[in-house]
NULOMAR-142409 format. One record per residue (C-alpha): residue number from 1; residue in one letter; x, y, z. Coordinates in steps of 0.5 Angstrom, whole numbers, plus 500, padded with zeros to 3 digits. Layout:
! residues N
<pt><nr>NUM</nr><rest>A</rest><u>X</u><v>Y</v><w>Z</w></pt>
...
***
This chain:
! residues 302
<pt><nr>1</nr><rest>X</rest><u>247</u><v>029</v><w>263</w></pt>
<pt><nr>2</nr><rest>X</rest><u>253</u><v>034</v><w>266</w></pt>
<pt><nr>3</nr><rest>X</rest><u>249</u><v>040</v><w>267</w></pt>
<pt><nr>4</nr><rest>X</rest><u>244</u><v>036</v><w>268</w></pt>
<pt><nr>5</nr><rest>X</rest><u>247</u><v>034</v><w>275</w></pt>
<pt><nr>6</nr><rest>X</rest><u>250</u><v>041</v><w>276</w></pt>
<pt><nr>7</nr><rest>X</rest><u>243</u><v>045</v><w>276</w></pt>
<pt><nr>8</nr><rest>X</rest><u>240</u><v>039</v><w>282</w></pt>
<pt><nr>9</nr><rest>X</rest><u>246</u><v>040</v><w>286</w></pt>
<pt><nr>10</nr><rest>X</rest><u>245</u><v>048</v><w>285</w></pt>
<pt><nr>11</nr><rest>X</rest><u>238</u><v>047</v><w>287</w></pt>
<pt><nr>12</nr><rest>X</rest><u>240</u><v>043</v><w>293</w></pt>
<pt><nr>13</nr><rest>X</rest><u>245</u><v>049</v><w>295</w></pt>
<pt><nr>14</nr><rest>X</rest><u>239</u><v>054</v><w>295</w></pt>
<pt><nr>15</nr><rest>X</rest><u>235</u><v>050</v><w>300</w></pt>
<pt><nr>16</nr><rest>X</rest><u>239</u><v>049</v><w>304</w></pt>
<pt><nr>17</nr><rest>X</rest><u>242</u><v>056</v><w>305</w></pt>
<pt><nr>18</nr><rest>X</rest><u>235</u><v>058</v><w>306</w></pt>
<pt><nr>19</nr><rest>X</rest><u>234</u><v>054</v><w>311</w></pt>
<pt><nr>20</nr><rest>X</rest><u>239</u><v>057</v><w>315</w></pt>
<pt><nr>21</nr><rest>X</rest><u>238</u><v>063</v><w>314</w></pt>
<pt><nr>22</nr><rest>X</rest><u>230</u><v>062</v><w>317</w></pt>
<pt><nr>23</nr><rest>X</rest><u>233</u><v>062</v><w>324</w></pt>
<pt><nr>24</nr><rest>X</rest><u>237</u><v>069</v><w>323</w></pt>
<pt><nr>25</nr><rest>X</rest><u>230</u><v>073</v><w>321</w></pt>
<pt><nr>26</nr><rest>X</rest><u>226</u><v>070</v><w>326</w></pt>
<pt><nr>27</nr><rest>X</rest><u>231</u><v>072</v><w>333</w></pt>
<pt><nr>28</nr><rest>X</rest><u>231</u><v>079</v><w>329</w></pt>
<pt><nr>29</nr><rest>X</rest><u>224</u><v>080</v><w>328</w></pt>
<pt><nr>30</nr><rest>X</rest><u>223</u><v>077</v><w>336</w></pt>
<pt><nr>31</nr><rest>X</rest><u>228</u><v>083</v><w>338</w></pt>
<pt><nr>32</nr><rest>X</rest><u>224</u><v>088</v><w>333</w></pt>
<pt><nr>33</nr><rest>X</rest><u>218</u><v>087</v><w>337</w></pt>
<pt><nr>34</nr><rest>X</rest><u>221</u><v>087</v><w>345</w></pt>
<pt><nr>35</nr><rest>X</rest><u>215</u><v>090</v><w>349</w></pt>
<pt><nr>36</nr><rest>X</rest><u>220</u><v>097</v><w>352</w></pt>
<pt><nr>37</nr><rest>X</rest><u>216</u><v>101</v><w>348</w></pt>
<pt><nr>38</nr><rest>X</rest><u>210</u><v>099</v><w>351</w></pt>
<pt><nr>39</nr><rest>X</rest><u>212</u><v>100</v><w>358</w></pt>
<pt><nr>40</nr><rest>X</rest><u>215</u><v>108</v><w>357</w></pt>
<pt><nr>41</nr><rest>X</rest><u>208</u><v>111</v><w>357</w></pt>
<pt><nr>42</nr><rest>X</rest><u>207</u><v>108</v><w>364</w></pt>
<pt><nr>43</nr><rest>X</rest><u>213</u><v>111</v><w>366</w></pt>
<pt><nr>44</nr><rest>X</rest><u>211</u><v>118</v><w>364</w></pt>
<pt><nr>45</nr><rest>X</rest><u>204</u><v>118</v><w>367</w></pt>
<pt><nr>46</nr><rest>X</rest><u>208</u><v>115</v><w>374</w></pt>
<pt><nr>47</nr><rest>X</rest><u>212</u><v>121</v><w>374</w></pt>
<pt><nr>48</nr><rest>X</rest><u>207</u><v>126</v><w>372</w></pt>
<pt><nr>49</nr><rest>X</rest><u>202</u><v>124</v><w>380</w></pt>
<pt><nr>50</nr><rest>X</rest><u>207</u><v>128</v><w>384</w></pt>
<pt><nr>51</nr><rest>X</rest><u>206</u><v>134</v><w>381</w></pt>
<pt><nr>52</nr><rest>X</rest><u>198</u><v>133</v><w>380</w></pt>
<pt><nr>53</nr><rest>X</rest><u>198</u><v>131</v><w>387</w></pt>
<pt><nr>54</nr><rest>X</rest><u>201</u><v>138</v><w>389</w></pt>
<pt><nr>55</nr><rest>X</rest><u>197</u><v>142</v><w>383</w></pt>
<pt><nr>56</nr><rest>X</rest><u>191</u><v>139</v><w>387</w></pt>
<pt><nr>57</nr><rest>X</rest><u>193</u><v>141</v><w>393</w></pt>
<pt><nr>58</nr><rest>X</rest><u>195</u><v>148</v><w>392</w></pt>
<pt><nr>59</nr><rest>X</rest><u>188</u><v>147</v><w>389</w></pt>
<pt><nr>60</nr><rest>X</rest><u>184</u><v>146</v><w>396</w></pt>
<pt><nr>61</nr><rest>X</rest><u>187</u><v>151</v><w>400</w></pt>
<pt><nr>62</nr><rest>X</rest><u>181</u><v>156</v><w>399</w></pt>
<pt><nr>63</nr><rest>X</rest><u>183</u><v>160</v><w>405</w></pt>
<pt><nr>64</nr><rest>X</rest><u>184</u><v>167</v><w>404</w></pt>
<pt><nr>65</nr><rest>X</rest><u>179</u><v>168</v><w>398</w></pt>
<pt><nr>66</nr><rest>X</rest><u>173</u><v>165</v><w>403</w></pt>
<pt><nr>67</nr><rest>X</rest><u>175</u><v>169</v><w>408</w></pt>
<pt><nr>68</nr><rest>X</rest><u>175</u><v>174</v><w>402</w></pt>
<pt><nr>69</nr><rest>X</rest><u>169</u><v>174</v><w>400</w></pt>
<pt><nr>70</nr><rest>X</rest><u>166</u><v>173</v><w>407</w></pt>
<pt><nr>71</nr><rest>X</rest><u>169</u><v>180</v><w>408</w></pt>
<pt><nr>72</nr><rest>X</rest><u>171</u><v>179</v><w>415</w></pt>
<pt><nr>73</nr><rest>X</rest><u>174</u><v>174</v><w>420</w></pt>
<pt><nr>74</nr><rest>X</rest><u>173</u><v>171</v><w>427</w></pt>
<pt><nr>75</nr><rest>X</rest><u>178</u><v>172</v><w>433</w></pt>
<pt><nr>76</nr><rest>X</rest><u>177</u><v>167</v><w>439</w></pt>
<pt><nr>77</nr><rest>X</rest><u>180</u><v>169</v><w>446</w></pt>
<pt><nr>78</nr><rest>X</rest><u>179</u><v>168</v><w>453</w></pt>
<pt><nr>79</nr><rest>X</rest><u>176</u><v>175</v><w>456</w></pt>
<pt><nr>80</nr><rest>X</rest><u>179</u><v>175</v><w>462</w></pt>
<pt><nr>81</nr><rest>X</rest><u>187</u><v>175</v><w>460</w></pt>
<pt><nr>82</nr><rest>X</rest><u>189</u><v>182</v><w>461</w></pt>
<pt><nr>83</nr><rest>X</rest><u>192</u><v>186</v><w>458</w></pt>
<pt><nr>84</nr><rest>X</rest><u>192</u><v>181</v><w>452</w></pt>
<pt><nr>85</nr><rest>X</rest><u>184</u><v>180</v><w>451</w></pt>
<pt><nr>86</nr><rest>X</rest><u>179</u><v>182</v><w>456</w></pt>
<pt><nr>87</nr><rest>X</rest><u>173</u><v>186</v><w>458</w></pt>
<pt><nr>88</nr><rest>X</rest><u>175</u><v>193</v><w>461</w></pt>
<pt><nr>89</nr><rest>X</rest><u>171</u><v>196</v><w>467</w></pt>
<pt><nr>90</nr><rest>X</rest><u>166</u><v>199</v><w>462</w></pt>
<pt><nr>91</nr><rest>X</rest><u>164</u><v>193</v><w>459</w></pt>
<pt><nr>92</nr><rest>X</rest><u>168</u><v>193</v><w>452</w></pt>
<pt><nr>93</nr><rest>X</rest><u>173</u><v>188</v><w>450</w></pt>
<pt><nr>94</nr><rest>X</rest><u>180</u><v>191</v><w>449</w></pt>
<pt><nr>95</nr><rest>X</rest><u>187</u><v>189</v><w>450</w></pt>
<pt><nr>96</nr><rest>X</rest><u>193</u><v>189</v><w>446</w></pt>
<pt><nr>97</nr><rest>X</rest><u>193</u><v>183</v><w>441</w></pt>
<pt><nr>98</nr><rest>X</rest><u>186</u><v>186</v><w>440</w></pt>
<pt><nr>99</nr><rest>X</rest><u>188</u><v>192</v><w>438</w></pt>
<pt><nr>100</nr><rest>X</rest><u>193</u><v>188</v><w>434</w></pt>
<pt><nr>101</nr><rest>X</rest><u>188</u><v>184</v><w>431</w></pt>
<pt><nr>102</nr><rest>X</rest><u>184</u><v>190</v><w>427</w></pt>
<pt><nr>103</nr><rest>X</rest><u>190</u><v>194</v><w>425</w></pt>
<pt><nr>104</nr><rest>X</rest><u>191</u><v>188</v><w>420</w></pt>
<pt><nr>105</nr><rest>X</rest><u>184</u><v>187</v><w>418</w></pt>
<pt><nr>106</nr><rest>X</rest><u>183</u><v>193</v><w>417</w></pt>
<pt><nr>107</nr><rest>X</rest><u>189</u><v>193</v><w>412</w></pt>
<pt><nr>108</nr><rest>X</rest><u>187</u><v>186</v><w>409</w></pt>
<pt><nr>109</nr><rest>X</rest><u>180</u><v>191</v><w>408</w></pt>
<pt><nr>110</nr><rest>X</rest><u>176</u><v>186</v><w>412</w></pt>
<pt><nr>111</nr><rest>X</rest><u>172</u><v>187</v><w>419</w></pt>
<pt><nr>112</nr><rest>X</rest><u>174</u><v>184</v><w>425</w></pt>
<pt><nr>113</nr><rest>X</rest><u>169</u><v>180</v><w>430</w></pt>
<pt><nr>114</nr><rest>X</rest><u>171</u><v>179</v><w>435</w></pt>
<pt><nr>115</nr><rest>X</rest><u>169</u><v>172</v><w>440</w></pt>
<pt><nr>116</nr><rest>X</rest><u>169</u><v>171</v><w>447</w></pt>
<pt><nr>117</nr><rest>X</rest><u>171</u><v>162</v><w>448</w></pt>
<pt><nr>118</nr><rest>X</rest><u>172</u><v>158</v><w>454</w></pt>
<pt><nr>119</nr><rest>X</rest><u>181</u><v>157</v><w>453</w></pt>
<pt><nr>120</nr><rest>X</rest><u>180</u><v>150</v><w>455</w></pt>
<pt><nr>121</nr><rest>X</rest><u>177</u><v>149</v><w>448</w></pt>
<pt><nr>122</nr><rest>X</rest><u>180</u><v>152</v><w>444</w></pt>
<pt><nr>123</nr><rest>X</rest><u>182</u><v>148</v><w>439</w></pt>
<pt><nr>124</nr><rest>X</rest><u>175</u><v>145</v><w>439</w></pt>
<pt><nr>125</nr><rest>X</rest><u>172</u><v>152</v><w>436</w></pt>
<pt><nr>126</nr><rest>X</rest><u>178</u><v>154</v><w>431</w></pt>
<pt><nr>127</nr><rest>X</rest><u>177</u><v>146</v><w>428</w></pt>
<pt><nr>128</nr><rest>X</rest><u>169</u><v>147</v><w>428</w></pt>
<pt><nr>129</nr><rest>X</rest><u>170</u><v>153</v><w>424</w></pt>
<pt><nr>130</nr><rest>X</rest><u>166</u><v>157</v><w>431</w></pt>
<pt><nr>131</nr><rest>X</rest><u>173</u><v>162</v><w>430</w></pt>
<pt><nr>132</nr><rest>X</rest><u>177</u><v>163</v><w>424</w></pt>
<pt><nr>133</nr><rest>X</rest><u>183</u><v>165</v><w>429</w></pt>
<pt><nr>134</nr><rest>X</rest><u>186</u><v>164</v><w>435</w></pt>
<pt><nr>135</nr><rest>X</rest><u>190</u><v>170</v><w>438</w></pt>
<pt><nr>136</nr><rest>X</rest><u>190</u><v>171</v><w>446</w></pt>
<pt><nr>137</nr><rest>X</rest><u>197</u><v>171</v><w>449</w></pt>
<pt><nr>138</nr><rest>X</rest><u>197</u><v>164</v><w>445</w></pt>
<pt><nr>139</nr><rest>X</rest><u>204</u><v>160</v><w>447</w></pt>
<pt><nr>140</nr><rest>X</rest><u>206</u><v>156</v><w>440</w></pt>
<pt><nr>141</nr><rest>X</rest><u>208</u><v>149</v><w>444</w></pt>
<pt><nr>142</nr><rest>X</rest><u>210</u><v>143</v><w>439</w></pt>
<pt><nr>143</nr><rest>X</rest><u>204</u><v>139</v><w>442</w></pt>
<pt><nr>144</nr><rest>X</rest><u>199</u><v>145</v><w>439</w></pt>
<pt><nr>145</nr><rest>X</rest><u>203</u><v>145</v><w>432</w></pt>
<pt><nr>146</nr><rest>X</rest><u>200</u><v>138</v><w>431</w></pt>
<pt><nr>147</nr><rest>X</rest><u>193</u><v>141</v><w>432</w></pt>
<pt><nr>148</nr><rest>X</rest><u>194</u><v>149</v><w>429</w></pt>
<pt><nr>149</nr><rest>X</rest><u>197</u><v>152</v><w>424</w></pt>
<pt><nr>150</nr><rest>X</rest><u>201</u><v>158</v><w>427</w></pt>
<pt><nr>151</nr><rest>X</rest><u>204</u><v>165</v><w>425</w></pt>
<pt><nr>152</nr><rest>X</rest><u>211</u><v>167</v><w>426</w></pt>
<pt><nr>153</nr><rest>X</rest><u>213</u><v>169</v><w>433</w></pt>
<pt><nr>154</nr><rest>X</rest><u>212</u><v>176</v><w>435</w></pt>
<pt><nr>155</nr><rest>X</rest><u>212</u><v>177</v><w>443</w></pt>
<pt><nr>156</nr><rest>X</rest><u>216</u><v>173</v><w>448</w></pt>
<pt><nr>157</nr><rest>X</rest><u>214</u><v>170</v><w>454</w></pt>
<pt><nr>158</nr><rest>X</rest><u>216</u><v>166</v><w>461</w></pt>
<pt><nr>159</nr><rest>X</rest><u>211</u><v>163</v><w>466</w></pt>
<pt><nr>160</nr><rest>X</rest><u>213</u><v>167</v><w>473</w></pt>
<pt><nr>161</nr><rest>X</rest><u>211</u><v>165</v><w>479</w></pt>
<pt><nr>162</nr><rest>X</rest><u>208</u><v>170</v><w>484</w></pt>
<pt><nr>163</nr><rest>X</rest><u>207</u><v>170</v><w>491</w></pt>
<pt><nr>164</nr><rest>X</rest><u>205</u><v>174</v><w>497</w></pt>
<pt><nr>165</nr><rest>X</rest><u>211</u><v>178</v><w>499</w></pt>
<pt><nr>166</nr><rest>X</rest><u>211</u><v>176</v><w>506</w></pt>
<pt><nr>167</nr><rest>X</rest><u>210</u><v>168</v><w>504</w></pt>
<pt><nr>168</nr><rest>X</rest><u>216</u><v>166</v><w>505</w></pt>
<pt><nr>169</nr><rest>X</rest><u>218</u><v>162</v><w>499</w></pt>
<pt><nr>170</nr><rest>X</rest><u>224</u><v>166</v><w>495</w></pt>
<pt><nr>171</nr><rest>X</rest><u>224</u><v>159</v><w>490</w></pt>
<pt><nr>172</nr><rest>X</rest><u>221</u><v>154</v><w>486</w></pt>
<pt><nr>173</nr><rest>X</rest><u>225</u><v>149</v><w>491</w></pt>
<pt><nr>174</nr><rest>X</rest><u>220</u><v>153</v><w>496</w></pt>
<pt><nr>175</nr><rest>X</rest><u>213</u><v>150</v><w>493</w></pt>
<pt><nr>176</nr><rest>X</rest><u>215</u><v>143</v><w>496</w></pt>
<pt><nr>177</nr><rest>X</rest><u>208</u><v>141</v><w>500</w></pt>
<pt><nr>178</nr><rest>X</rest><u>205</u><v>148</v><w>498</w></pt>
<pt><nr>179</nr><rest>X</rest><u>199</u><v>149</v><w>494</w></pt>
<pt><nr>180</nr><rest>X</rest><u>200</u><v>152</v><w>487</w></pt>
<pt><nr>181</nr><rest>X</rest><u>194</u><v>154</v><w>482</w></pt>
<pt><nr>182</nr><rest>X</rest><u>195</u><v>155</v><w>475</w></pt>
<pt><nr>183</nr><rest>X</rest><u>189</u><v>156</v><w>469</w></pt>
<pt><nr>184</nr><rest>X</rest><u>186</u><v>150</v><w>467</w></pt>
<pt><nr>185</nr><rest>X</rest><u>189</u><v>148</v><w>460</w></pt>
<pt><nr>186</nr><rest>X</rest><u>194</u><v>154</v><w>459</w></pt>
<pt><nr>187</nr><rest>X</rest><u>200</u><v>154</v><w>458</w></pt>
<pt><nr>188</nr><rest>X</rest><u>203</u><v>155</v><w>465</w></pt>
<pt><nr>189</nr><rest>X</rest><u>199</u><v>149</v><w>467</w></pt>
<pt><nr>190</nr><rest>X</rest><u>204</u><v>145</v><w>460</w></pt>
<pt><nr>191</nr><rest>X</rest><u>210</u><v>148</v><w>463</w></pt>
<pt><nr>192</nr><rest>X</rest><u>209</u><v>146</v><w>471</w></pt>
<pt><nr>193</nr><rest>X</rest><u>207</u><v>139</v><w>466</w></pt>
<pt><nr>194</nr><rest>X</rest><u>213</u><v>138</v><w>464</w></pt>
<pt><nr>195</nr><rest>X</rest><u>217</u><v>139</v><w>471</w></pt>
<pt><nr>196</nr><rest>X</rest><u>214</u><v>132</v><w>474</w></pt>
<pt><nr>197</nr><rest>X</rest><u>220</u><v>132</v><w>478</w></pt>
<pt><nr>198</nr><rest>X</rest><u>217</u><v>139</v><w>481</w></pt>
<pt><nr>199</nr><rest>X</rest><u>210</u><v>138</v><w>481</w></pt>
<pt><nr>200</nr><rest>X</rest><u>211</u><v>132</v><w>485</w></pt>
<pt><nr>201</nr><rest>X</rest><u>213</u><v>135</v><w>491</w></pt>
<pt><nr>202</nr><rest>X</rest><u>207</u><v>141</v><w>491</w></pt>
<pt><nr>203</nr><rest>X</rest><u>202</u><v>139</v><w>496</w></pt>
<pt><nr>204</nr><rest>X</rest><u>196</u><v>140</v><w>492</w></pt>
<pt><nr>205</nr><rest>X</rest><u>195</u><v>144</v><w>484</w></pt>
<pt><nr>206</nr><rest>X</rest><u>190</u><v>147</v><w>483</w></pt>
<pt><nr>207</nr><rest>X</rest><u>186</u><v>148</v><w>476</w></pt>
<pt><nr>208</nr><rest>X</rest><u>182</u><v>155</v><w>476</w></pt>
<pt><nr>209</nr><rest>X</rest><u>178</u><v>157</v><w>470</w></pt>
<pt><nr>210</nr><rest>X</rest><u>182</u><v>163</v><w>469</w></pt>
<pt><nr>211</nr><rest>X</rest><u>187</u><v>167</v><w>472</w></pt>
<pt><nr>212</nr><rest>X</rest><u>183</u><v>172</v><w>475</w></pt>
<pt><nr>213</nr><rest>X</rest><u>180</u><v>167</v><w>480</w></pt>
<pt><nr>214</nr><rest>X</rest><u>187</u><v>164</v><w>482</w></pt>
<pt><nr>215</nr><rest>X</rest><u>190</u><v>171</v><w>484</w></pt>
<pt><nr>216</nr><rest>X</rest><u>185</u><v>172</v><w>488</w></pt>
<pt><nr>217</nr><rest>X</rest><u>185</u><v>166</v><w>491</w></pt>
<pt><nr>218</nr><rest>X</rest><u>193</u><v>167</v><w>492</w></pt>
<pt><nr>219</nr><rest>X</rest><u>191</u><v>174</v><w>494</w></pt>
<pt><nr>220</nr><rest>X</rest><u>186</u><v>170</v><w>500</w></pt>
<pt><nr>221</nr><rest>X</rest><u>190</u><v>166</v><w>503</w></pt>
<pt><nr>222</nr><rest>X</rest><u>187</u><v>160</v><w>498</w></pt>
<pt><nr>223</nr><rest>X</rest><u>193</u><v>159</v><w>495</w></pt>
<pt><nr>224</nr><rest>X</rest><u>200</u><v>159</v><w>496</w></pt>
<pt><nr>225</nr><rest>X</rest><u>203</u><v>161</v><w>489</w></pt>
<pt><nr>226</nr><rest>X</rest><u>201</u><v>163</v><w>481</w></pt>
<pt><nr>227</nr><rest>X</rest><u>204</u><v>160</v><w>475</w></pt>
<pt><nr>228</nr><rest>X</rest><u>203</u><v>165</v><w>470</w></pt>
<pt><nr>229</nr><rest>X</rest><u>204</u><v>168</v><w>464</w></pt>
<pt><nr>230</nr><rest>X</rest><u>209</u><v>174</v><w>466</w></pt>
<pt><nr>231</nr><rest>X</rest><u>205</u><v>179</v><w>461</w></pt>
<pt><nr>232</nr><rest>X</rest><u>199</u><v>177</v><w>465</w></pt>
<pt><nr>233</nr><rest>X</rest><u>202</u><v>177</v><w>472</w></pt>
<pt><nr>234</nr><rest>X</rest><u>206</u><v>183</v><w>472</w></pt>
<pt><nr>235</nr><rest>X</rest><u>200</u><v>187</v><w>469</w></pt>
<pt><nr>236</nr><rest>X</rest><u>195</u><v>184</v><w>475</w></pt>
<pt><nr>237</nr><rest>X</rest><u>200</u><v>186</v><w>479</w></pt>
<pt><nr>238</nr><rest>X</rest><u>200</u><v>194</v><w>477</w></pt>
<pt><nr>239</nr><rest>X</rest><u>193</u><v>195</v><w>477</w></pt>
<pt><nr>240</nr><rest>X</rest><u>191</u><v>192</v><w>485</w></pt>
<pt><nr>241</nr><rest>X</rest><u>190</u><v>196</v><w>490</w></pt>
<pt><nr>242</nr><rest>X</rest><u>196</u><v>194</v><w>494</w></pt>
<pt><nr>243</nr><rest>X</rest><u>201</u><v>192</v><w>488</w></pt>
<pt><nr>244</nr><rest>X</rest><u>206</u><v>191</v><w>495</w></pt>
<pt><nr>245</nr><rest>X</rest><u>202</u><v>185</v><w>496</w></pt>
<pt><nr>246</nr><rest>X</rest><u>205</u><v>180</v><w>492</w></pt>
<pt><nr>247</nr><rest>X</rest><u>213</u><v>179</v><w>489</w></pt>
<pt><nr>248</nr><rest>X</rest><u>215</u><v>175</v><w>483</w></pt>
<pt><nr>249</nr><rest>X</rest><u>221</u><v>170</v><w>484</w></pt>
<pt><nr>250</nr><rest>X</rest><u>226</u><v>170</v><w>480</w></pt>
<pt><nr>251</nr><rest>X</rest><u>225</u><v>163</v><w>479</w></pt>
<pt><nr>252</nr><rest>X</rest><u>221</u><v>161</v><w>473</w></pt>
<pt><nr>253</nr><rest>X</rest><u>218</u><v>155</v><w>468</w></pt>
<pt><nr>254</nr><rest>X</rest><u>221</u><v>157</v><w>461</w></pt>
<pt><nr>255</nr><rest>X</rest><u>221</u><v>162</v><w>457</w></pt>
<pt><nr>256</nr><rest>X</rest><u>216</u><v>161</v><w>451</w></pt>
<pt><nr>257</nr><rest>X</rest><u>213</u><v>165</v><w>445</w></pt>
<pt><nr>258</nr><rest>X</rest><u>206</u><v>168</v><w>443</w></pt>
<pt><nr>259</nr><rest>X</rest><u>203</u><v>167</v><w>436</w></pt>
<pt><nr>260</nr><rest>X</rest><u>197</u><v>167</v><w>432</w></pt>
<pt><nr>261</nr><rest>X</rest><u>192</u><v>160</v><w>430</w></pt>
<pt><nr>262</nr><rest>X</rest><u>189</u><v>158</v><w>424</w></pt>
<pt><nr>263</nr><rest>X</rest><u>187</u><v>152</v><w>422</w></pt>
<pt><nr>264</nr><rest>X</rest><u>191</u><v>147</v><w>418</w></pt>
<pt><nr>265</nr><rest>X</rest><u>191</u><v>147</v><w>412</w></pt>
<pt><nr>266</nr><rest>X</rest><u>190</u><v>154</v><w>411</w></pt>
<pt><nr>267</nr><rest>X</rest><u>196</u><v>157</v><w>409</w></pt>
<pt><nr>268</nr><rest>X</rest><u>194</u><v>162</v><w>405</w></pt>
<pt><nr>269</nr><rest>X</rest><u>190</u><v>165</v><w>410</w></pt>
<pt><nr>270</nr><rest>X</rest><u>195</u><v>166</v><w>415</w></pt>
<pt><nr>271</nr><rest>X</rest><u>200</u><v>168</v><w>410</w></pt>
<pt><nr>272</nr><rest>X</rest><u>196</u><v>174</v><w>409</w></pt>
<pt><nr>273</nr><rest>X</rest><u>195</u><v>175</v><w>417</w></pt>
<pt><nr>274</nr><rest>X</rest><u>203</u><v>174</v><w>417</w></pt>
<pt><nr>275</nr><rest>X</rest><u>204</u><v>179</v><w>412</w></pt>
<pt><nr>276</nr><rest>X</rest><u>200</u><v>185</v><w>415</w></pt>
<pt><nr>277</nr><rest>X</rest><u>203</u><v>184</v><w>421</w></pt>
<pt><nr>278</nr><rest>X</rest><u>210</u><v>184</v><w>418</w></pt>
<pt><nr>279</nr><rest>X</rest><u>208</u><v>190</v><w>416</w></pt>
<pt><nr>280</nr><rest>X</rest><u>204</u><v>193</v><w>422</w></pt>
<pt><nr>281</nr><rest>X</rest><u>212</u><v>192</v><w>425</w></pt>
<pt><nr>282</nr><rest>X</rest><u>216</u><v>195</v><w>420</w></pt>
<pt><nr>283</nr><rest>X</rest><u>213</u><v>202</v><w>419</w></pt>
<pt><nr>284</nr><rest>X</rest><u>212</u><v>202</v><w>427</w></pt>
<pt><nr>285</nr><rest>X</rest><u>205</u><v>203</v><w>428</w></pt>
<pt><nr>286</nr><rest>X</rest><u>206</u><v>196</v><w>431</w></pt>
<pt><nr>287</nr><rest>X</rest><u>211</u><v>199</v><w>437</w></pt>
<pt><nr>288</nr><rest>X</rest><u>205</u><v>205</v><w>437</w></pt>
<pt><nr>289</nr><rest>X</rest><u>200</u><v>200</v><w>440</w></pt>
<pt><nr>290</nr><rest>X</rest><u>205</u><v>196</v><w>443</w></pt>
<pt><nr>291</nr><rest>X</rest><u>208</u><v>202</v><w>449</w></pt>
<pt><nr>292</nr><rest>X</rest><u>200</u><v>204</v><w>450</w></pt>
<pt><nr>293</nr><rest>X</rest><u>200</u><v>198</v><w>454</w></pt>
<pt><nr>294</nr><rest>X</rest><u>206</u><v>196</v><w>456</w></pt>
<pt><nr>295</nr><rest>X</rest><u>211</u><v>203</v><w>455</w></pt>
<pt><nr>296</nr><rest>X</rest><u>216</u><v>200</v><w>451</w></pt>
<pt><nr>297</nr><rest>X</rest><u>216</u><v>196</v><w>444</w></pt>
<pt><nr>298</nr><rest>X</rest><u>216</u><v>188</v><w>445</w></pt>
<pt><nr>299</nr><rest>X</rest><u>214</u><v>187</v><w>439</w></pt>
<pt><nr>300</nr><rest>X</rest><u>219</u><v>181</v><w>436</w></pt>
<pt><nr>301</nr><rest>X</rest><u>221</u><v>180</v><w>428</w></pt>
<pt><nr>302</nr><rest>X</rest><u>219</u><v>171</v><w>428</w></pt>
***
């Protein structure tokens, strides 16, 4: 009876820590199973996006290798903007940045044509693909790099204002009530833009298609002074007939710097273009071509 008594209360034991026990395994089971290991492979794709997004981009610009196999690329410029880009006496177009222009395409091994654009649309015909360049004594502005991918620097400029000698006017505080012309879309125009508290007090501004008409036009009575790049004004200057006509102030809008335009997005083509050109610097052909039409090398490393 004894052990008969003793082997229930065994048996009653053993349940009871059975029961006890269940709880214990059941949290550890839920434990083993929490979803962290399930989120881990979101997390690795997530991270991986940022370098596919610029293997996708490095991917797109196919730039250079269509210019490549085109074999050739298209130079936009105003044919009027002396000693820069225009046609010469003789019909042809010539000028320093067209000379410079096909030293690098003959480097690059391409061919080199050239197109004669209306400069207040400019960045319209680079856009729609008309031109693959522009390089024409093209001023780099932060207004233009939001429309153009540009090359380094590599020439200086200011935008002077010219006058007939005898005028009269000797600075810019001179202009008040008098007429002022600047080319339509330049950069001169930018700049006298840019001063509204000098523009205000001219008398009238004057928007020419080009510089050729506002010298004349200065040099007829028409107008009283020329906003205009220092390249172009002074080249003017020394090819008239009467170079004593005209003085340059020593007053001016800004100083300002020349680069090459290429569509956004088409870094590899410029970065071809902008190593030719490096070249061209460093091995002086660029100071040759540079002092045929300037006698001196103003050239700039950008």
């Amino acid at each position: 009876m004894k052990k008969l008594l003793i082997a229930i209360i065994a048996i009653m034991l053993t349940l009871s820590f059975a029961a006890c026990a269940a709880p214990a395994s059941s949290d550890d089971t839920s434990a083993s199973e929490a979803p962290a290991a399930t989120e881990a492979p979101a997390a690795t794709e997530a991270s991986e996006e940022p370098s596919e997004a610029a293997t996708d981009d490095a991917a797109q610009d196919l730039s250079w290798q269509a210019i490549e196999e085109k074999g050739s690329f298209t130079l936009g410029f105003d044919e009027t903007f002396a000693p820069m880009g225009f046609k010469d006496n003789s019909g042809e177009h010539v000028g320093f940045d067209l000379e410079l222009a096909k030293e690098v395409a003959s480097r690059l091994g391409l061919e080199l044509t050239l197109q004669p654009i209306d400069w207040d649309s400019k960045e319209l015909e680079l856009t729609n693909g008309n031109i693959d360049v522009i390089w024409n004594g093209l001023t780099i502005t932060d207004a233009r790099k939001e429309d153009m991918l540009f090359s380094n620097p590599y020439m200086n400029n200011r935008q002077i204002v010219i006058v007939a000698a005898d005028s009269g006017i000797t600075s810019i505080a001179d202009l008040a009530g008098k007429i002022v012309a600047a080319q339509t879309e330049s950069s001169a125009m930018e700049a006298i833009e840019a001063q509204p508290e000098v523009k205000d007090t001219f008398g009238e501004l004057i928007e020419s298609p080009d510089y050729v008409e506002a010298i004349m036009e200065l040099k007829q009575g028409s107008v009283d002074a020329v906003v205009i790049d220092e390249i172009m004004g002074r080249y003017y200057i020394a090819e008239d007939d009467t170079p004593e006509f005209y003085t340059v102030l020593e007053d001016n809008f800004g100083e300002e710097q020349y680069g090459i335009a290429f569509r956004l997005g088409e870094q590899a083509f410029r970065d071809k273009v902008q190593e030719a050109l490096d070249a061209i610097i460093a091995d002086g052909k660029g100071a040759e071509i540079s002092k045929k039409w300037f006698n001196e090398d103003i050239l700039i490393v950008g």
